[in-house]
PLY file of the C-alpha trace (Angstrom):
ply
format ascii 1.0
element vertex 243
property float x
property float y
property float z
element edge 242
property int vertex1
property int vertex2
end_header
0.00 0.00 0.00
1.43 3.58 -0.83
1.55 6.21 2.20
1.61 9.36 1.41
3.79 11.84 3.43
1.35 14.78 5.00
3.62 17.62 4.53
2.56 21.27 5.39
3.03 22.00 2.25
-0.01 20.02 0.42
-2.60 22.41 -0.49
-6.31 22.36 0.31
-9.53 21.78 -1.82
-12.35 22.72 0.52
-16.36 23.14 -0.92
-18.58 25.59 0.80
-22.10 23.70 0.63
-23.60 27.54 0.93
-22.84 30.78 1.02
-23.94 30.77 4.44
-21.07 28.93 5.27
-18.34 30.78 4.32
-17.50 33.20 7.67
-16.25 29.46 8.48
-13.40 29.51 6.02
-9.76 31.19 5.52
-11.33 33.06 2.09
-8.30 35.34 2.05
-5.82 32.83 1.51
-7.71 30.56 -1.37
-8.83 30.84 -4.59
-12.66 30.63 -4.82
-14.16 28.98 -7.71
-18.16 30.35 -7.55
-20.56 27.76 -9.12
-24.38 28.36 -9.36
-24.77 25.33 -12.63
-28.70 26.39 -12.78
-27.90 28.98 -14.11
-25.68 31.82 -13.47
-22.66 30.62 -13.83
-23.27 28.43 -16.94
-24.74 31.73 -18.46
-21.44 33.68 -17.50
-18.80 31.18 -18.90
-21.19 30.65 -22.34
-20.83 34.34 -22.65
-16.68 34.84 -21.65
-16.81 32.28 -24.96
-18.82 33.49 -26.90
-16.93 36.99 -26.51
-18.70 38.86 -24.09
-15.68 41.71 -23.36
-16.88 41.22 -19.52
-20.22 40.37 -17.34
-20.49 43.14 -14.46
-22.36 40.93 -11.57
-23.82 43.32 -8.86
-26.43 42.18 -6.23
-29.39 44.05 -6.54
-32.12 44.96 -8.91
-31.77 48.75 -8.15
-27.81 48.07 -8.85
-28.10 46.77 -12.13
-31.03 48.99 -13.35
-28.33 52.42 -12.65
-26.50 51.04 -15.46
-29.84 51.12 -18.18
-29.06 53.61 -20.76
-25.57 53.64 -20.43
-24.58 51.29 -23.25
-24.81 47.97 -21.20
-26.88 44.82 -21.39
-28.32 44.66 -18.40
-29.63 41.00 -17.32
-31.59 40.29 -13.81
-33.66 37.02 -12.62
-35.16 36.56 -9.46
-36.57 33.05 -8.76
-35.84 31.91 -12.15
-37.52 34.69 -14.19
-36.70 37.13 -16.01
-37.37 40.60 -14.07
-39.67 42.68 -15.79
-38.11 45.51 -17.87
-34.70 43.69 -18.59
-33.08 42.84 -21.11
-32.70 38.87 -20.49
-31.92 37.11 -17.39
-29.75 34.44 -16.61
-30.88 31.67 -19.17
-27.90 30.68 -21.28
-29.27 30.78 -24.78
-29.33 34.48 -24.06
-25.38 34.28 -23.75
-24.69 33.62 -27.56
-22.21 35.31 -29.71
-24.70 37.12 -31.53
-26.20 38.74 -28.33
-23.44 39.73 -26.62
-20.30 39.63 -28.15
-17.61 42.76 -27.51
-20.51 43.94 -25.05
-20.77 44.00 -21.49
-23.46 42.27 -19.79
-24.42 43.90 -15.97
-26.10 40.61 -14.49
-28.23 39.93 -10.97
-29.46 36.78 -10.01
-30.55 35.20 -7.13
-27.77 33.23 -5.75
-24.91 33.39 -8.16
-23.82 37.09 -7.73
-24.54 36.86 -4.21
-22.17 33.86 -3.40
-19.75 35.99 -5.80
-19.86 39.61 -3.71
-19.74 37.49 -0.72
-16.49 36.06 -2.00
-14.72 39.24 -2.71
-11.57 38.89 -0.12
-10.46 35.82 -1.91
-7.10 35.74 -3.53
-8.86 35.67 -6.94
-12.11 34.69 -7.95
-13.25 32.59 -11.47
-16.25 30.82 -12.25
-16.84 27.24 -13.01
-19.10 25.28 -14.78
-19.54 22.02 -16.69
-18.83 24.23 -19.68
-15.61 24.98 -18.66
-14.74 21.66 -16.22
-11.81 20.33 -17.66
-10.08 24.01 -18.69
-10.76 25.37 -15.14
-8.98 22.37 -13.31
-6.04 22.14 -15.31
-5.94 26.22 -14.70
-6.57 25.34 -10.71
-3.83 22.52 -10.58
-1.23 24.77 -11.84
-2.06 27.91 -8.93
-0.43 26.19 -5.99
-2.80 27.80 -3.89
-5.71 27.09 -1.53
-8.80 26.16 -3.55
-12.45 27.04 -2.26
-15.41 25.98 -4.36
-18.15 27.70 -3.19
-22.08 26.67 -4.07
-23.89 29.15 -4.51
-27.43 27.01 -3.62
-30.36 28.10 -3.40
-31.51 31.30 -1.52
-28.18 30.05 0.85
-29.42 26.86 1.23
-27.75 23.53 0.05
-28.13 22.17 -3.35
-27.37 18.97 -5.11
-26.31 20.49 -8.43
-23.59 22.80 -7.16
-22.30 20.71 -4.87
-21.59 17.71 -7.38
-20.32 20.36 -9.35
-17.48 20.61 -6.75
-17.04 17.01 -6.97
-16.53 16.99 -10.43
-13.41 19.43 -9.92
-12.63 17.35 -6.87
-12.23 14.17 -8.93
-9.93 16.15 -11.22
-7.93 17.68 -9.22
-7.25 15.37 -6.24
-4.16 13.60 -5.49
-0.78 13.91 -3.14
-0.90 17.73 -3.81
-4.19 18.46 -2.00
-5.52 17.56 1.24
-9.33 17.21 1.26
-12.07 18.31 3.68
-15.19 16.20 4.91
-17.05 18.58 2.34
-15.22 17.64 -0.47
-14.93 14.30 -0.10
-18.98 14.14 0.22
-18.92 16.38 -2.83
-16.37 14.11 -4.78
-18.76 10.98 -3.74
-22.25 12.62 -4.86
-20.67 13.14 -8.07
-19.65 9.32 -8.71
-23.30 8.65 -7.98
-24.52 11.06 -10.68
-21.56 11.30 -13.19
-22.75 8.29 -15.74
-26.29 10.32 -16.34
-26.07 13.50 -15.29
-29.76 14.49 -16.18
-31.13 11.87 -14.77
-29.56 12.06 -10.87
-30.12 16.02 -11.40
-33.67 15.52 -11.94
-33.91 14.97 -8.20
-33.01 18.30 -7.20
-35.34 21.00 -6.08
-33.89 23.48 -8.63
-34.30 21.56 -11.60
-37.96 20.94 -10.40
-38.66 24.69 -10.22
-37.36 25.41 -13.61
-39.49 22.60 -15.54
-42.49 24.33 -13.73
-41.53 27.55 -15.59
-41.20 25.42 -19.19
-36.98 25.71 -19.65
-36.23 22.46 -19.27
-33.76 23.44 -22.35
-31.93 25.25 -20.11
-31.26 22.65 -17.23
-30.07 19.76 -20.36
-27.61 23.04 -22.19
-25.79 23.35 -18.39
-24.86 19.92 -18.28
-22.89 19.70 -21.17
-19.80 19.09 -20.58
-16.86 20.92 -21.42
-18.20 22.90 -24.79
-15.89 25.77 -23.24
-12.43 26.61 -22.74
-12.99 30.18 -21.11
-12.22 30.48 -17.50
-14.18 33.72 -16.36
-11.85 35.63 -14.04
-12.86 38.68 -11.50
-10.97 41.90 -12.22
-12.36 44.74 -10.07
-16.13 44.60 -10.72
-15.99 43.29 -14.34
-15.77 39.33 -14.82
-13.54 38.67 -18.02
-11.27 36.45 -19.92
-8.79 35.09 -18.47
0 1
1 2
2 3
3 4
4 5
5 6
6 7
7 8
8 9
9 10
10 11
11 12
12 13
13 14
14 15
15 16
16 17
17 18
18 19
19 20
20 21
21 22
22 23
23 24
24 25
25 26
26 27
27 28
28 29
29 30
30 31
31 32
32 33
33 34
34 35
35 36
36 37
37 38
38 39
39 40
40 41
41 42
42 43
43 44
44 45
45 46
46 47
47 48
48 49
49 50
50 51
51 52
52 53
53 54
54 55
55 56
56 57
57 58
58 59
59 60
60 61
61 62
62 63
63 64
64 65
65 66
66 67
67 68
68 69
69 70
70 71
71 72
72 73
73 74
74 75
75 76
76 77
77 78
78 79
79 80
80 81
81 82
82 83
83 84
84 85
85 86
86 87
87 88
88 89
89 90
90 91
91 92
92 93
93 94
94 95
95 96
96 97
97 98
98 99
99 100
100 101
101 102
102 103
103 104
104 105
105 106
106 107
107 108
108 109
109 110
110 111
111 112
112 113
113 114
114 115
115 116
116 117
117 118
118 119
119 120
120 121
121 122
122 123
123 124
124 125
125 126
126 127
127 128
128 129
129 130
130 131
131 132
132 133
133 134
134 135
135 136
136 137
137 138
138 139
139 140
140 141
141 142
142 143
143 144
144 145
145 146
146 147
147 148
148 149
149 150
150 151
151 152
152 153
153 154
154 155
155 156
156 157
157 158
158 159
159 160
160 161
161 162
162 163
163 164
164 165
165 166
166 167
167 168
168 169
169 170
170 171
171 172
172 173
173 174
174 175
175 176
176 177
177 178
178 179
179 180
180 181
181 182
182 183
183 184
184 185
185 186
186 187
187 188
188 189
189 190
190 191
191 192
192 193
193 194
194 195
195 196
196 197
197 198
198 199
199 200
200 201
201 202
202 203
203 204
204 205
205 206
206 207
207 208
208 209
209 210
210 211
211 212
212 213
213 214
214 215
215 216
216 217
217 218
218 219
219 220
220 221
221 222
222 223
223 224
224 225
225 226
226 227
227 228
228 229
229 230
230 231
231 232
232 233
233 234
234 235
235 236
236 237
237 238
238 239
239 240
240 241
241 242
């Protein structure tokens, strides 16, 4: 049997089930990864590809509507829907090159952004999802640092589709190099269960439920596709761009 030797210098992986969670961690000294898979985050990576020259995520509706008439997109969902008098929400079909390429989208939602402001004293902050799964861990192994995913859930609750997210990097990334919390070894296992039929174990969650009941059930089978991406959306100031 192979031991590994527990040095001080392996890193950490550590998943944040919520955003409620994460007074609990060392934020300053990680990278955060923010994933909200239904949809925000999906949405924001689809548009870094498709050329988007950055996504400006602020976390109210009274934020986002200051920048109307200034030459922006400006995108906001509450609850899944569109709010009234935007432009589009958070649905990733409205991400394409034709929408929103060399423009800059100024996006609220209900749990993405908010995980993301409440991330801000991280080392650096980029957004995953299964777009971009592959390209953001082979970006994440090479850092050296601390990584924190951090689920964005729902309305800071726990969700499954976030969290097996996590374990989907997990998988990736782990090894001799990282040391593991109890969170991301749950993570790691809830993806195993799922990872041979994505759709089908995600049907289970709460989330996906509440978006069939508002008829985009295209939207929940476009943000499991796996990586269709190579664009790791990075935080720079306020504006989320290329890396």
């Amino acid at each position: 049997m192979k031991v590994v030797q527990l040095t001080s210098e392996r890193k950490k992986i550590e998943v944040c089930l919520t955003p409620a969670l994460l007074p609990l961690y060392d934020i300053e000294s990680s990278i955060v990864v923010v994933i909200d898979i239904f949809r925000a985050t999906s949405s924001i990576c689809y548009g870094i590809e498709n050329g988007a020259e950055a996504i400006i995520p602020v976390s109210q509706v009274e934020e986002c509507v200051a920048y109307s008439g200034k030459g922006f997109l400006i995108a906001a969902e509450r609850n899944g829907e569109v709010v009234e008098g935007f432009d589009f929400g958070n649905s990733p079909f409205s991400y394409t090159a034709e929408k929103v390429a060399g423009k800059t989208v100024v996006l609220t939602t209900t749990n993405g952004t908010h995980a993301l402001h409440l991330s801000r004293k991280a080392k650096s902050i980029v957004v995953g999802s299964f777009l971009n799964l592959t390209a953001l861990s082979n970006w994440l192994r090479l850092q050296n640092e601390n990584i924190l995913l951090v689920c964005a859930g729902w309305k800071n609750k726990f969700n499954l589709e976030d969290t097996i997210f996590a374990g989907a990097v997990v998988q990736q990334l782990k090894g001799d190099a990282f040391k593991l919390d109890d969170s991301a070894v749950a993570a790691e296992d809830l993806y195993t269960l799922a990872k041979d039929d994505l759709g089908v174990y995600m049907s289970k969650s709460s989330h996906s439920d509440r978006l069939k009941k508002l008829g985009i059930e295209e939207d929940i089978a476009f943000c499991l596709n796996v990586d269709i991406t190579t664009a790791i959306p990075v935080l720079d100031g306020d504006r989320l761009v290329k890396l």
